[in-house]
N, C-alpha and C positions, 0 to 999 in steps of 0.2 A: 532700782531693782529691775531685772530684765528676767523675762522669760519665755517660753511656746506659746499661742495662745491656744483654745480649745473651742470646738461649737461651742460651749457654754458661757463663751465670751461674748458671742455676738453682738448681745445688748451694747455693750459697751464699745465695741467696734464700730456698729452702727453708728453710732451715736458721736464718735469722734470725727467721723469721716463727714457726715453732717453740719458740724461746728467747723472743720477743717473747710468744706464746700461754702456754706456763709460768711465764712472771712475772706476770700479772695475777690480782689479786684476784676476777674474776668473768668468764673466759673468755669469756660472752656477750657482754663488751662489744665483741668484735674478731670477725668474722667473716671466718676467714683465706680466701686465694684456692688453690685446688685446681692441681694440676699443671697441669692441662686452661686451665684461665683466667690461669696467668701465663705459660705458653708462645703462648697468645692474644694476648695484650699484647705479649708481647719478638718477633714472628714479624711481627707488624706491622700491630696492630689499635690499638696506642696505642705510649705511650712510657715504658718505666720510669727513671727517676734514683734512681742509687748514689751515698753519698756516704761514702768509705774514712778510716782511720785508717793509715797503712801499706797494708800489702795488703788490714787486714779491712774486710767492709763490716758497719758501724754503723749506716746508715739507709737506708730507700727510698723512693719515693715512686713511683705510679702513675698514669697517663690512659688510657683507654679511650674507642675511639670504638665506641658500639655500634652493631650492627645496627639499621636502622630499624624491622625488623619484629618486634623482640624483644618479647616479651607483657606483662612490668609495665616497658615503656620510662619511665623518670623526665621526660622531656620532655611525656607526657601530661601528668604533674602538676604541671609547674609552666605548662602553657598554649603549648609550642612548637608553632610551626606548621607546620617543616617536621624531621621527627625524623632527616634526615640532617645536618643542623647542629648536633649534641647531644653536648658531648664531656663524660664522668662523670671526674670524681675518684675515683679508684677506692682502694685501700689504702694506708695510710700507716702504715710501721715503723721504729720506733726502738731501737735494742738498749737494754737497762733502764739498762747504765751511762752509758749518752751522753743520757740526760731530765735536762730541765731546763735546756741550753743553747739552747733555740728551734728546734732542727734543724727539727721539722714544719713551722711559719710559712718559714724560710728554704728550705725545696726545694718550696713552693707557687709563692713567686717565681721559684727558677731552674727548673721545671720547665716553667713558663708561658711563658719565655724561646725554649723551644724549638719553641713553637703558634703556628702563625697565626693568631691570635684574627680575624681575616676571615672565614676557613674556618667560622666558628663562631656562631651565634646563640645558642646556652646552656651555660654549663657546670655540672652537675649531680652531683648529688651524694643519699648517705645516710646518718644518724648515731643509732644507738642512744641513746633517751633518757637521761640522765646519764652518758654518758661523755664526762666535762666538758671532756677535752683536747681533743677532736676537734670540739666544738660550739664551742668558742673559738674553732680551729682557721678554723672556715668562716666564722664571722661575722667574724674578722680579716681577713677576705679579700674583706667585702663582699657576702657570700653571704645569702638571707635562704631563710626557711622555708614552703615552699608549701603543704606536707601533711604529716600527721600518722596515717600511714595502717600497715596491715599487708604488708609485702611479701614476697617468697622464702621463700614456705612460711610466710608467719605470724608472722614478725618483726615487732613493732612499730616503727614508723622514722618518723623524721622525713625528708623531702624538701627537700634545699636546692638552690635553684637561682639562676645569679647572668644578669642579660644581659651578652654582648659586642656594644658597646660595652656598657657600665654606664649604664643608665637614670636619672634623675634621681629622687628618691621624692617624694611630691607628698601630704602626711598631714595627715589634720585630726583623727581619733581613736586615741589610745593606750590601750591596755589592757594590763596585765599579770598574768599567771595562773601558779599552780604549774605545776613543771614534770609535776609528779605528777596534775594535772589534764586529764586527754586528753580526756575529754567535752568539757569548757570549750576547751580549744584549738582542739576539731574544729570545734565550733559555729561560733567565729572565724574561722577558716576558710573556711569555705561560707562565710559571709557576706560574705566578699574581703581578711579581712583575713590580712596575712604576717607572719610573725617576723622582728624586726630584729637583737637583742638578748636578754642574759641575766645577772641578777643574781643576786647571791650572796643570800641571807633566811636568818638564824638557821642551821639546817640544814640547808635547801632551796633553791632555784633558783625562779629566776621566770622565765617569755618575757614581753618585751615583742612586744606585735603593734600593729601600725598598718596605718590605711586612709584 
């Protein structure tokens, strides 16, 4: 069963993101949301989707529409021009025994279900370098990589941003670089080019960029 969630979830929000936060090999890969920013979201700044087992909830999924005037707004970076049209992907939790059945990719679709993608020039997004669920995650979705930058106190992050509608890509160079190579990415970068793509290499990860 899937549905909205409401503040009256919270408990149980909390609580999954917690179990979700304890199971991971490198806690930095997930940067959970604060009481503060998921009563933001459920109160009616965005829109969260639960999806239950019975009564429990198993996964979640998040949209935020941020304030325009928010100070590392994600629409700067990927080139929007008007930052009230900018709705972010915001946290996506899965309880440890329900991975591996597609839940993330599946509540990107029904969550999208419920946005007037009209309403909306970009949807935006951020993903810690090698947490390779989540980087999958957005390029399934069509999402490419704007920036390569430091954000919320000095995180490194990648910047994904996708247009609604979805723009055509129009590419005459490919490049692809470790993913362990940030100088080289950034370079790419500036220069215009965005991340399409990502392969697996020996024991490393590559982005594909094109421009």
């Amino acid at each position: 069963m899937k549905r909205l969630l409401t503040a009256e979830d919270l408990p149980i929000i909390q609580a999954l993101q917690q179990e979700v936060v304890a199971a991971l090999p490198d806690p930095a890969i997930l940067q959970p949301l604060s009481k503060e920013e998921l009563l933001s979201i459920l109160q009616g700044n965005g829109i969260m989707l639960g999806v239950f087992e019975e009564e429990k909830l198993t996964a979640f999924r998040a949209l935020l529409h941020p304030a325009p005037d928010e100070e590392e707004h994600l629409g700067k970076d990927v080139g929007a021009t008007d930052l009230g049209r900018v709705l972010y992907q915001e946290i996506s939790n899965v309880h440890p025994d329900y991975r591996g059945r597609g839940l993330q990719q599946q509540m990107a679709t029904w969550i999208m279900s419920y946005v007037n993608e009209a309403d909306y020039d970009w949807l935006c997004a951020t993903v810690k370098p090698y947490n390779i669920a989540s980087l999958k995650d957005k390029f399934a979705q069509g999402m490419h990589i704007y920036a390569l930058k430091h954000k919320y106190g000095g995180k490194l992050r990648y910047v994904f941003g996708k247009n609604l509608p979805v723009q055509p890509l129009h590419t005459a160079e490919t490049v692809r670089v470790l993913m362990s190579d940030t100088e080289q990415q950034q370079q790419l970068i500036a220069q215009g080019y965005i991340g399409v793509s990502m392969q697996a290499d020996g024991d490393d990860w590559t982005v594909t960029y094109v421009k």
